[in-house]
C-alpha positions as semicolon CSV with decimal commas, in nm:
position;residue;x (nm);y (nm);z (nm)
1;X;0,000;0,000;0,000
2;X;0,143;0,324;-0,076
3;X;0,162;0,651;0,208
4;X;0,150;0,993;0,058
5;X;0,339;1,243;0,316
6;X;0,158;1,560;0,196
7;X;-0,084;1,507;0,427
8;X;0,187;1,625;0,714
9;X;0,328;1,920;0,507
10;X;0,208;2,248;0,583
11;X;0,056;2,451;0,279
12;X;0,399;2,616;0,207
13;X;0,552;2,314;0,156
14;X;0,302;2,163;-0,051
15;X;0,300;2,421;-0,303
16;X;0,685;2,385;-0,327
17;X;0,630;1,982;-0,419
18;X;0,503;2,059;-0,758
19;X;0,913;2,147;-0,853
20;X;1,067;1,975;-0,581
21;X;1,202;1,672;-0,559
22;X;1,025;1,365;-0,502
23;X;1,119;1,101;-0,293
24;X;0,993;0,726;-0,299
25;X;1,090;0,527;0,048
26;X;1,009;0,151;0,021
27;X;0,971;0,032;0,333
28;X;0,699;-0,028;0,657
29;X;0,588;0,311;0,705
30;X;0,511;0,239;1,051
31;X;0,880;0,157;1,081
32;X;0,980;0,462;0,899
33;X;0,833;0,687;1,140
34;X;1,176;0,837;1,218
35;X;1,254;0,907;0,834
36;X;0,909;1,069;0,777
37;X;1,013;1,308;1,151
38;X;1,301;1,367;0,996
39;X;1,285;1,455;0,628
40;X;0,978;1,698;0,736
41;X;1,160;1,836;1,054
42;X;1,492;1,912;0,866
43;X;1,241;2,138;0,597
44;X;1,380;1,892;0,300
45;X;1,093;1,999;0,157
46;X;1,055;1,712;-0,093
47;X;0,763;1,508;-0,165
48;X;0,747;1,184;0,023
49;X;0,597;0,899;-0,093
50;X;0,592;0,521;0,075
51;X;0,582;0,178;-0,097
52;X;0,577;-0,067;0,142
53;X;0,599;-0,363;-0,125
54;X;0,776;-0,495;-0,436
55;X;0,509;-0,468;-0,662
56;X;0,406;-0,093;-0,517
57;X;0,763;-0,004;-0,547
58;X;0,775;-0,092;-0,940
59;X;0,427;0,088;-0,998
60;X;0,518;0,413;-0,844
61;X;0,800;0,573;-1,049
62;X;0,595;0,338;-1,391
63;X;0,299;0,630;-1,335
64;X;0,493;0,929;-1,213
65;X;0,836;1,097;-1,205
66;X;1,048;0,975;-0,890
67;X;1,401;1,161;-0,832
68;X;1,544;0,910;-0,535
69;X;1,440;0,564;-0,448
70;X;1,491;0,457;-0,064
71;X;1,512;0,178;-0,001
72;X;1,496;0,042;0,370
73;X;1,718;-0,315;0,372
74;X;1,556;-0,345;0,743
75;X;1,231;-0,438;0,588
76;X;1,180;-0,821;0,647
77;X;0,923;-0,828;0,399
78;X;1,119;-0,714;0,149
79;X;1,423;-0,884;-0,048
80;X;1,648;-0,565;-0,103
81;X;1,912;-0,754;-0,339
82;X;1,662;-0,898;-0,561
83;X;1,418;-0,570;-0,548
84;X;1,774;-0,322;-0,651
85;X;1,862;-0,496;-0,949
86;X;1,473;-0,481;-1,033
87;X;1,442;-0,157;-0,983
88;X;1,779;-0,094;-1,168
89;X;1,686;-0,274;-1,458
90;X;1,312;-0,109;-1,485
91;X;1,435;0,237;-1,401
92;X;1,795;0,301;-1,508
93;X;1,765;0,655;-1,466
94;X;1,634;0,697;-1,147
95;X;1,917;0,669;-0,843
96;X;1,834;0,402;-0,522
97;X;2,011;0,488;-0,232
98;X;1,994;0,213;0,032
99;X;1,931;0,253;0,422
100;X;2,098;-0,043;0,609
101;X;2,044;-0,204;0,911
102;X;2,324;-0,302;1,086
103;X;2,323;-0,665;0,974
104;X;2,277;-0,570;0,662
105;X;2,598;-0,451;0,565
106;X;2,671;-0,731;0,306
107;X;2,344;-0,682;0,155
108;X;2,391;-0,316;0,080
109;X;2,730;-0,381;-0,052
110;X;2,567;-0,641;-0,308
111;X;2,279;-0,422;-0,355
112;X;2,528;-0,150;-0,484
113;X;2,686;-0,393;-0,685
114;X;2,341;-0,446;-0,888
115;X;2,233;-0,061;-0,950
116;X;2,204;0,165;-0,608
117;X;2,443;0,450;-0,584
118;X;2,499;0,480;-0,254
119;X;2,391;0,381;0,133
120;X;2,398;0,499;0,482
121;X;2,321;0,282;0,795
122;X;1,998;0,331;0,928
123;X;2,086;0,461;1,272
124;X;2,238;0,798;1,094
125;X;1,899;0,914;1,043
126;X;1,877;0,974;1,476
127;X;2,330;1,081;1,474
128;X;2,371;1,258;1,132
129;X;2,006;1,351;0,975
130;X;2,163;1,600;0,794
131;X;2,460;1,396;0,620
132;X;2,152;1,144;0,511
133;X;2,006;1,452;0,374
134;X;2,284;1,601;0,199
135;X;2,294;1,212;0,061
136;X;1,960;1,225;-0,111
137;X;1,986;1,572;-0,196
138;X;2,308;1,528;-0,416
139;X;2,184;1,199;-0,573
140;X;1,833;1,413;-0,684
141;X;2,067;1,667;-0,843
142;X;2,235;1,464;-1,031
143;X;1,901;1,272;-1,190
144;X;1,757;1,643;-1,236
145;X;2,089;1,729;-1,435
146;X;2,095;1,395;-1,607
147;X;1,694;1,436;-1,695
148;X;1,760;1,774;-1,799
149;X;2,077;1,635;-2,043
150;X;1,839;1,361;-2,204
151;X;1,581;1,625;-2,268
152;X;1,790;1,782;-2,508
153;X;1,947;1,505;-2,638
154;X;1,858;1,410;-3,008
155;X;2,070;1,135;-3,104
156;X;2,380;0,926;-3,018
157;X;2,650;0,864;-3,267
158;X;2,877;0,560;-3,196
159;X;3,210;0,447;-3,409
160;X;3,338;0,121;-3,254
161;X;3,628;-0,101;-3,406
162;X;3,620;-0,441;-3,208
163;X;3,888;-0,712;-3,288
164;X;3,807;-1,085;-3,313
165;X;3,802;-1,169;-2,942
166;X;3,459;-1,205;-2,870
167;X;3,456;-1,137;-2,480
168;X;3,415;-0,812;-2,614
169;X;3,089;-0,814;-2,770
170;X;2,899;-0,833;-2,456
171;X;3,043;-0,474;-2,331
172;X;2,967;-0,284;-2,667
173;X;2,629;-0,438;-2,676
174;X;2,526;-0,307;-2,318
175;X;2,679;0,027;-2,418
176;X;2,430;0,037;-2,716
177;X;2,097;-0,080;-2,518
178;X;2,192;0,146;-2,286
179;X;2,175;0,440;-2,526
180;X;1,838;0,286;-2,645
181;X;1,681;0,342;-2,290
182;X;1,838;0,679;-2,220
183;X;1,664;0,795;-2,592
184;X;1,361;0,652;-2,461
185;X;1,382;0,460;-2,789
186;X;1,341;0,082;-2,581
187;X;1,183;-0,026;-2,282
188;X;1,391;-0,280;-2,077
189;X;1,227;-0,537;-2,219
190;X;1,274;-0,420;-2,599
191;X;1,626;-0,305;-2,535
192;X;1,713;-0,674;-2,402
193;X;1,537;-0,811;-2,744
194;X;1,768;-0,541;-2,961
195;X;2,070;-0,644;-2,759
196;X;2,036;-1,015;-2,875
197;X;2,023;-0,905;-3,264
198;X;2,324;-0,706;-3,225
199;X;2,525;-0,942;-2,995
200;X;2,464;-1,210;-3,309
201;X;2,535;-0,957;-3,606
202;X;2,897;-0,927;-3,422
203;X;2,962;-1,239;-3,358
204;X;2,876;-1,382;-3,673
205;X;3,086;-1,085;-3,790
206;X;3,373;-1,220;-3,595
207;X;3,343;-1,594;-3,627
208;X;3,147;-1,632;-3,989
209;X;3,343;-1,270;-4,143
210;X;3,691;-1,233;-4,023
211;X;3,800;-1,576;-3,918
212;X;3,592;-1,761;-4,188
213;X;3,502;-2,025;-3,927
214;X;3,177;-2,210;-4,113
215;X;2,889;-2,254;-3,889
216;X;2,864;-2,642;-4,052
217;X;3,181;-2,734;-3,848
218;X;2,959;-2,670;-3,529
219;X;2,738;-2,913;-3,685
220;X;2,975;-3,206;-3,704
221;X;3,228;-3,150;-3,437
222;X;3,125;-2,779;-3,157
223;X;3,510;-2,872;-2,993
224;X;3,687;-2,850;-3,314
225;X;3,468;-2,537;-3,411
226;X;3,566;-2,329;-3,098
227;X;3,927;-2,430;-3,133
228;X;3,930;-2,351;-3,488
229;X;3,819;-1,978;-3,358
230;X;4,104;-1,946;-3,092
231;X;4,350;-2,105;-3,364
232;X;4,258;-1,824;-3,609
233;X;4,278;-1,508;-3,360
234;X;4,630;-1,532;-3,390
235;X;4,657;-1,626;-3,761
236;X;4,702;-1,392;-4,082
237;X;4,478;-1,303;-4,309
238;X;4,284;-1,357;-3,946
239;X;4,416;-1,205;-3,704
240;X;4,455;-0,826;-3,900
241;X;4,097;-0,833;-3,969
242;X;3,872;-0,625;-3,746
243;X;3,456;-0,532;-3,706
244;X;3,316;-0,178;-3,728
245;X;3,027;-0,102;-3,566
246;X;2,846;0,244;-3,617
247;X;2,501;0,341;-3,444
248;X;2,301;0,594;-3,474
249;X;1,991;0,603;-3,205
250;X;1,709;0,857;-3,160
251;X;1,400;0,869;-2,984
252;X;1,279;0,762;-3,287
253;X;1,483;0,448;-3,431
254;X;1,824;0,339;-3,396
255;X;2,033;0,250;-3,685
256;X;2,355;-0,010;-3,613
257;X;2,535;-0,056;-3,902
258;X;2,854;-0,368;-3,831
259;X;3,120;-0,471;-4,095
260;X;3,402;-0,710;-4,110
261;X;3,697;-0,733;-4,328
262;X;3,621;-1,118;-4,469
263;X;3,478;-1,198;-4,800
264;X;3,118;-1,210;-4,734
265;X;2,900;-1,499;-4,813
266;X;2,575;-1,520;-5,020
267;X;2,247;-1,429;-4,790
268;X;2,034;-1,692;-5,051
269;X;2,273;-1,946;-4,955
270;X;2,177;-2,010;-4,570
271;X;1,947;-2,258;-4,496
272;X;1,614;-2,128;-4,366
273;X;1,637;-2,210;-4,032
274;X;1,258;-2,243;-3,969
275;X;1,283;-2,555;-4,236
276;X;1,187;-2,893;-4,069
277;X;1,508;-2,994;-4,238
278;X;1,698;-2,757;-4,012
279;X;1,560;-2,773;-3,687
280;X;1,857;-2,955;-3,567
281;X;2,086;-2,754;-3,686
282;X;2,308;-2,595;-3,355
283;X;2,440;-2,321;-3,628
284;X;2,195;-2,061;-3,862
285;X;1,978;-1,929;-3,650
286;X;2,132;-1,547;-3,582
287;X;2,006;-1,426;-3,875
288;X;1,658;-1,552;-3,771
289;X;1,690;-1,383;-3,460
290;X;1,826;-1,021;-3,609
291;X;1,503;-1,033;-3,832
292;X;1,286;-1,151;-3,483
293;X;1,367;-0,844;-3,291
294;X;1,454;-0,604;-3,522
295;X;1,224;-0,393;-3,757
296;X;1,509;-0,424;-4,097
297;X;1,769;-0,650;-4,132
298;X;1,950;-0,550;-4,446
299;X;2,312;-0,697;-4,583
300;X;2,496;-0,581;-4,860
301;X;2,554;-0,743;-5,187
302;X;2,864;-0,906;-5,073
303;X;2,770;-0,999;-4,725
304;X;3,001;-0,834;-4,479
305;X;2,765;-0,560;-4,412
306;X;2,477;-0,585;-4,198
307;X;2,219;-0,285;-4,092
308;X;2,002;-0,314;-3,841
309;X;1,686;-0,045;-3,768
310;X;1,493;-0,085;-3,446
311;X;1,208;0,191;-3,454
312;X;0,955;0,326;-3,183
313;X;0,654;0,124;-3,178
314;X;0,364;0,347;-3,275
Protein backbone atom coordinates (compact mmCIF):
# COMPACT_ATOMS: atom_id res chain seq x y z
CA UNK A 1 0.00 0.00 0.00
CA UNK A 2 1.43 3.24 -0.76
CA UNK A 3 1.62 6.51 2.08
CA UNK A 4 1.50 9.93 0.58
CA UNK A 5 3.39 12.43 3.16
CA UNK A 6 1.58 15.60 1.96
CA UNK A 7 -0.84 15.07 4.27
CA UNK A 8 1.87 16.25 7.14
CA UNK A 9 3.28 19.20 5.07
CA UNK A 10 2.08 22.48 5.83
CA UNK A 11 0.56 24.51 2.79
CA UNK A 12 3.99 26.16 2.07
CA UNK A 13 5.52 23.14 1.56
CA UNK A 14 3.02 21.63 -0.51
CA UNK A 15 3.00 24.21 -3.03
CA UNK A 16 6.85 23.85 -3.27
CA UNK A 17 6.30 19.82 -4.19
CA UNK A 18 5.03 20.59 -7.58
CA UNK A 19 9.13 21.47 -8.53
CA UNK A 20 10.67 19.75 -5.81
CA UNK A 21 12.02 16.72 -5.59
CA UNK A 22 10.25 13.65 -5.02
CA UNK A 23 11.19 11.01 -2.93
CA UNK A 24 9.93 7.26 -2.99
CA UNK A 25 10.90 5.27 0.48
CA UNK A 26 10.09 1.51 0.21
CA UNK A 27 9.71 0.32 3.33
CA UNK A 28 6.99 -0.28 6.57
CA UNK A 29 5.88 3.11 7.05
CA UNK A 30 5.11 2.39 10.51
CA UNK A 31 8.80 1.57 10.81
CA UNK A 32 9.80 4.62 8.99
CA UNK A 33 8.33 6.87 11.40
CA UNK A 34 11.76 8.37 12.18
CA UNK A 35 12.54 9.07 8.34
CA UNK A 36 9.09 10.69 7.77
CA UNK A 37 10.13 13.08 11.51
CA UNK A 38 13.01 13.67 9.96
CA UNK A 39 12.85 14.55 6.28
CA UNK A 40 9.78 16.98 7.36
CA UNK A 41 11.60 18.36 10.54
CA UNK A 42 14.92 19.12 8.66
CA UNK A 43 12.41 21.38 5.97
CA UNK A 44 13.80 18.92 3.00
CA UNK A 45 10.93 19.99 1.57
CA UNK A 46 10.55 17.12 -0.93
CA UNK A 47 7.63 15.08 -1.65
CA UNK A 48 7.47 11.84 0.23
CA UNK A 49 5.97 8.99 -0.93
CA UNK A 50 5.92 5.21 0.75
CA UNK A 51 5.82 1.78 -0.97
CA UNK A 52 5.77 -0.67 1.42
CA UNK A 53 5.99 -3.63 -1.25
CA UNK A 54 7.76 -4.95 -4.36
CA UNK A 55 5.09 -4.68 -6.62
CA UNK A 56 4.06 -0.93 -5.17
CA UNK A 57 7.63 -0.04 -5.47
CA UNK A 58 7.75 -0.92 -9.40
CA UNK A 59 4.27 0.88 -9.98
CA UNK A 60 5.18 4.13 -8.44
CA UNK A 61 8.00 5.73 -10.49
CA UNK A 62 5.95 3.38 -13.91
CA UNK A 63 2.99 6.30 -13.35
CA UNK A 64 4.93 9.29 -12.13
CA UNK A 65 8.36 10.97 -12.05
CA UNK A 66 10.48 9.75 -8.90
CA UNK A 67 14.01 11.61 -8.32
CA UNK A 68 15.44 9.10 -5.35
CA UNK A 69 14.40 5.64 -4.48
CA UNK A 70 14.91 4.57 -0.64
CA UNK A 71 15.12 1.78 -0.01
CA UNK A 72 14.96 0.42 3.70
CA UNK A 73 17.18 -3.15 3.72
CA UNK A 74 15.56 -3.45 7.43
CA UNK A 75 12.31 -4.38 5.88
CA UNK A 76 11.80 -8.21 6.47
CA UNK A 77 9.23 -8.28 3.99
CA UNK A 78 11.19 -7.14 1.49
CA UNK A 79 14.23 -8.84 -0.48
CA UNK A 80 16.48 -5.65 -1.03
CA UNK A 81 19.12 -7.54 -3.39
CA UNK A 82 16.62 -8.98 -5.61
CA UNK A 83 14.18 -5.70 -5.48
CA UNK A 84 17.74 -3.22 -6.51
CA UNK A 85 18.62 -4.96 -9.49
CA UNK A 86 14.73 -4.81 -10.33
CA UNK A 87 14.42 -1.57 -9.83
CA UNK A 88 17.79 -0.94 -11.68
CA UNK A 89 16.86 -2.74 -14.58
CA UNK A 90 13.12 -1.09 -14.85
CA UNK A 91 14.35 2.37 -14.01
CA UNK A 92 17.95 3.01 -15.08
CA UNK A 93 17.65 6.55 -14.66
CA UNK A 94 16.34 6.97 -11.47
CA UNK A 95 19.17 6.69 -8.43
CA UNK A 96 18.34 4.02 -5.22
CA UNK A 97 20.11 4.88 -2.32
CA UNK A 98 19.94 2.13 0.32
CA UNK A 99 19.31 2.53 4.22
CA UNK A 100 20.98 -0.43 6.09
CA UNK A 101 20.44 -2.04 9.11
CA UNK A 102 23.24 -3.02 10.86
CA UNK A 103 23.23 -6.65 9.74
CA UNK A 104 22.77 -5.70 6.62
CA UNK A 105 25.98 -4.51 5.65
CA UNK A 106 26.71 -7.31 3.06
CA UNK A 107 23.44 -6.82 1.55
CA UNK A 108 23.91 -3.16 0.80
CA UNK A 109 27.30 -3.81 -0.52
CA UNK A 110 25.67 -6.41 -3.08
CA UNK A 111 22.79 -4.22 -3.55
CA UNK A 112 25.28 -1.50 -4.84
CA UNK A 113 26.86 -3.93 -6.85
CA UNK A 114 23.41 -4.46 -8.88
CA UNK A 115 22.33 -0.61 -9.50
CA UNK A 116 22.04 1.65 -6.08
CA UNK A 117 24.43 4.50 -5.84
CA UNK A 118 24.99 4.80 -2.54
CA UNK A 119 23.91 3.81 1.33
CA UNK A 120 23.98 4.99 4.82
CA UNK A 121 23.21 2.82 7.95
CA UNK A 122 19.98 3.31 9.28
CA UNK A 123 20.86 4.61 12.72
CA UNK A 124 22.38 7.98 10.94
CA UNK A 125 18.99 9.14 10.43
CA UNK A 126 18.77 9.74 14.76
CA UNK A 127 23.30 10.81 14.74
CA UNK A 128 23.71 12.58 11.32
CA UNK A 129 20.06 13.51 9.75
CA UNK A 130 21.63 16.00 7.94
CA UNK A 131 24.60 13.96 6.20
CA UNK A 132 21.52 11.44 5.11
CA UNK A 133 20.06 14.52 3.74
CA UNK A 134 22.84 16.01 1.99
CA UNK A 135 22.94 12.12 0.61
CA UNK A 136 19.60 12.25 -1.11
CA UNK A 137 19.86 15.72 -1.96
CA UNK A 138 23.08 15.28 -4.16
CA UNK A 139 21.84 11.99 -5.73
CA UNK A 140 18.33 14.13 -6.84
CA UNK A 141 20.67 16.67 -8.43
CA UNK A 142 22.35 14.64 -10.31
CA UNK A 143 19.01 12.72 -11.90
CA UNK A 144 17.57 16.43 -12.36
CA UNK A 145 20.89 17.29 -14.35
CA UNK A 146 20.95 13.95 -16.07
CA UNK A 147 16.94 14.36 -16.95
CA UNK A 148 17.60 17.74 -17.99
CA UNK A 149 20.77 16.35 -20.43
CA UNK A 150 18.39 13.61 -22.04
CA UNK A 151 15.81 16.25 -22.68
CA UNK A 152 17.90 17.82 -25.08
CA UNK A 153 19.47 15.05 -26.38
CA UNK A 154 18.58 14.10 -30.08
CA UNK A 155 20.70 11.35 -31.04
CA UNK A 156 23.80 9.26 -30.18
CA UNK A 157 26.50 8.64 -32.67
CA UNK A 158 28.77 5.60 -31.96
CA UNK A 159 32.10 4.47 -34.09
CA UNK A 160 33.38 1.21 -32.54
CA UNK A 161 36.28 -1.01 -34.06
CA UNK A 162 36.20 -4.41 -32.08
CA UNK A 163 38.88 -7.12 -32.88
CA UNK A 164 38.07 -10.85 -33.13
CA UNK A 165 38.02 -11.69 -29.42
CA UNK A 166 34.59 -12.05 -28.70
CA UNK A 167 34.56 -11.37 -24.80
CA UNK A 168 34.15 -8.12 -26.14
CA UNK A 169 30.89 -8.14 -27.70
CA UNK A 170 28.99 -8.33 -24.56
CA UNK A 171 30.43 -4.74 -23.31
CA UNK A 172 29.67 -2.84 -26.67
CA UNK A 173 26.29 -4.38 -26.76
CA UNK A 174 25.26 -3.07 -23.18
CA UNK A 175 26.79 0.27 -24.18
CA UNK A 176 24.30 0.37 -27.16
CA UNK A 177 20.97 -0.80 -25.18
CA UNK A 178 21.92 1.46 -22.86
CA UNK A 179 21.75 4.40 -25.26
CA UNK A 180 18.38 2.86 -26.45
CA UNK A 181 16.81 3.42 -22.90
CA UNK A 182 18.38 6.79 -22.20
CA UNK A 183 16.64 7.95 -25.92
CA UNK A 184 13.61 6.52 -24.61
CA UNK A 185 13.82 4.60 -27.89
CA UNK A 186 13.41 0.82 -25.81
CA UNK A 187 11.83 -0.26 -22.82
CA UNK A 188 13.91 -2.80 -20.77
CA UNK A 189 12.27 -5.37 -22.19
CA UNK A 190 12.74 -4.20 -25.99
CA UNK A 191 16.26 -3.05 -25.35
CA UNK A 192 17.13 -6.74 -24.02
CA UNK A 193 15.37 -8.11 -27.44
CA UNK A 194 17.68 -5.41 -29.61
CA UNK A 195 20.70 -6.44 -27.59
CA UNK A 196 20.36 -10.15 -28.75
CA UNK A 197 20.23 -9.05 -32.64
CA UNK A 198 23.24 -7.06 -32.25
CA UNK A 199 25.25 -9.42 -29.95
CA UNK A 200 24.64 -12.10 -33.09
CA UNK A 201 25.35 -9.57 -36.06
CA UNK A 202 28.97 -9.27 -34.22
CA UNK A 203 29.62 -12.39 -33.58
CA UNK A 204 28.76 -13.82 -36.73
CA UNK A 205 30.86 -10.85 -37.90
CA UNK A 206 33.73 -12.20 -35.95
CA UNK A 207 33.43 -15.94 -36.27
CA UNK A 208 31.47 -16.32 -39.89
CA UNK A 209 33.43 -12.70 -41.43
CA UNK A 210 36.91 -12.33 -40.23
CA UNK A 211 38.00 -15.76 -39.18
CA UNK A 212 35.92 -17.61 -41.88
CA UNK A 213 35.02 -20.25 -39.27
CA UNK A 214 31.77 -22.10 -41.13
CA UNK A 215 28.89 -22.54 -38.89
CA UNK A 216 28.64 -26.42 -40.52
CA UNK A 217 31.81 -27.34 -38.48
CA UNK A 218 29.59 -26.70 -35.29
CA UNK A 219 27.38 -29.13 -36.85
CA UNK A 220 29.75 -32.06 -37.04
CA UNK A 221 32.28 -31.50 -34.37
CA UNK A 222 31.25 -27.79 -31.57
CA UNK A 223 35.10 -28.72 -29.93
CA UNK A 224 36.87 -28.50 -33.14
CA UNK A 225 34.68 -25.37 -34.11
CA UNK A 226 35.66 -23.29 -30.98
CA UNK A 227 39.27 -24.30 -31.33
CA UNK A 228 39.30 -23.51 -34.88
CA UNK A 229 38.19 -19.78 -33.58
CA UNK A 230 41.04 -19.46 -30.92
CA UNK A 231 43.50 -21.05 -33.64
CA UNK A 232 42.58 -18.24 -36.09
CA UNK A 233 42.78 -15.08 -33.60
CA UNK A 234 46.30 -15.32 -33.90
CA UNK A 235 46.57 -16.26 -37.61
CA UNK A 236 47.02 -13.92 -40.82
CA UNK A 237 44.78 -13.03 -43.09
CA UNK A 238 42.84 -13.57 -39.46
CA UNK A 239 44.16 -12.05 -37.04
CA UNK A 240 44.55 -8.26 -39.00
CA UNK A 241 40.97 -8.33 -39.69
CA UNK A 242 38.72 -6.25 -37.46
CA UNK A 243 34.56 -5.32 -37.06
CA UNK A 244 33.16 -1.78 -37.28
CA UNK A 245 30.27 -1.02 -35.66
CA UNK A 246 28.46 2.44 -36.17
CA UNK A 247 25.01 3.41 -34.44
CA UNK A 248 23.01 5.94 -34.74
CA UNK A 249 19.91 6.03 -32.05
CA UNK A 250 17.09 8.57 -31.60
CA UNK A 251 14.00 8.69 -29.84
CA UNK A 252 12.79 7.62 -32.87
CA UNK A 253 14.83 4.48 -34.31
CA UNK A 254 18.24 3.39 -33.96
CA UNK A 255 20.33 2.50 -36.85
CA UNK A 256 23.55 -0.10 -36.13
CA UNK A 257 25.35 -0.56 -39.02
CA UNK A 258 28.54 -3.68 -38.31
CA UNK A 259 31.20 -4.71 -40.95
CA UNK A 260 34.02 -7.10 -41.10
CA UNK A 261 36.97 -7.33 -43.28
CA UNK A 262 36.21 -11.18 -44.69
CA UNK A 263 34.78 -11.98 -48.00
CA UNK A 264 31.18 -12.10 -47.34
CA UNK A 265 29.00 -14.99 -48.13
CA UNK A 266 25.75 -15.20 -50.20
CA UNK A 267 22.47 -14.29 -47.90
CA UNK A 268 20.34 -16.92 -50.51
CA UNK A 269 22.73 -19.46 -49.55
CA UNK A 270 21.77 -20.10 -45.70
CA UNK A 271 19.47 -22.58 -44.96
CA UNK A 272 16.14 -21.28 -43.66
CA UNK A 273 16.37 -22.10 -40.32
CA UNK A 274 12.58 -22.43 -39.69
CA UNK A 275 12.83 -25.55 -42.36
CA UNK A 276 11.87 -28.93 -40.69
CA UNK A 277 15.08 -29.94 -42.38
CA UNK A 278 16.98 -27.57 -40.12
CA UNK A 279 15.60 -27.73 -36.87
CA UNK A 280 18.57 -29.55 -35.67
CA UNK A 281 20.86 -27.54 -36.86
CA UNK A 282 23.08 -25.95 -33.55
CA UNK A 283 24.40 -23.21 -36.28
CA UNK A 284 21.95 -20.61 -38.62
CA UNK A 285 19.78 -19.29 -36.50
CA UNK A 286 21.32 -15.47 -35.82
CA UNK A 287 20.06 -14.26 -38.75
CA UNK A 288 16.58 -15.52 -37.71
CA UNK A 289 16.90 -13.83 -34.60
CA UNK A 290 18.26 -10.21 -36.09
CA UNK A 291 15.03 -10.33 -38.32
CA UNK A 292 12.86 -11.51 -34.83
CA UNK A 293 13.67 -8.44 -32.91
CA UNK A 294 14.54 -6.04 -35.22
CA UNK A 295 12.24 -3.93 -37.57
CA UNK A 296 15.09 -4.24 -40.97
CA UNK A 297 17.69 -6.50 -41.32
CA UNK A 298 19.50 -5.50 -44.46
CA UNK A 299 23.12 -6.97 -45.83
CA UNK A 300 24.96 -5.81 -48.60
CA UNK A 301 25.54 -7.43 -51.87
CA UNK A 302 28.64 -9.06 -50.73
CA UNK A 303 27.70 -9.99 -47.25
CA UNK A 304 30.01 -8.34 -44.79
CA UNK A 305 27.65 -5.60 -44.12
CA UNK A 306 24.77 -5.85 -41.98
CA UNK A 307 22.19 -2.85 -40.92
CA UNK A 308 20.02 -3.14 -38.41
CA UNK A 309 16.86 -0.45 -37.68
CA UNK A 310 14.93 -0.85 -34.46
CA UNK A 311 12.08 1.91 -34.54
CA UNK A 312 9.55 3.26 -31.83
CA UNK A 313 6.54 1.24 -31.78
CA UNK A 314 3.64 3.47 -32.75
Amino acid sequence: MMHHSSDVLDAPAREATSYLPTLLIVGDPSGLNIAREALIELELGWEVIFANSAFDAHDVPSVRDIDVILVDLGNPHIEGVELVESLASNFPHTPIVLMSAPYAVNVALEAVRKGAVNHFPRELLDSEPTAVLETLRAAANDHQQRRTALARLDNYFFEFTLTNDRSEVPAIVKRLAHAAIETGLCDSTSANRMSVAIEESLLNSIIHGNLQVSSDLRQVDESEYYRQIEERRSQVPFAERRVKLTARISRQEAVIVVQDEGPGFDINAIPDPTDPESIGRVGGRGILLMRAFMNAVHFSEQGNRVTLVKRKPA
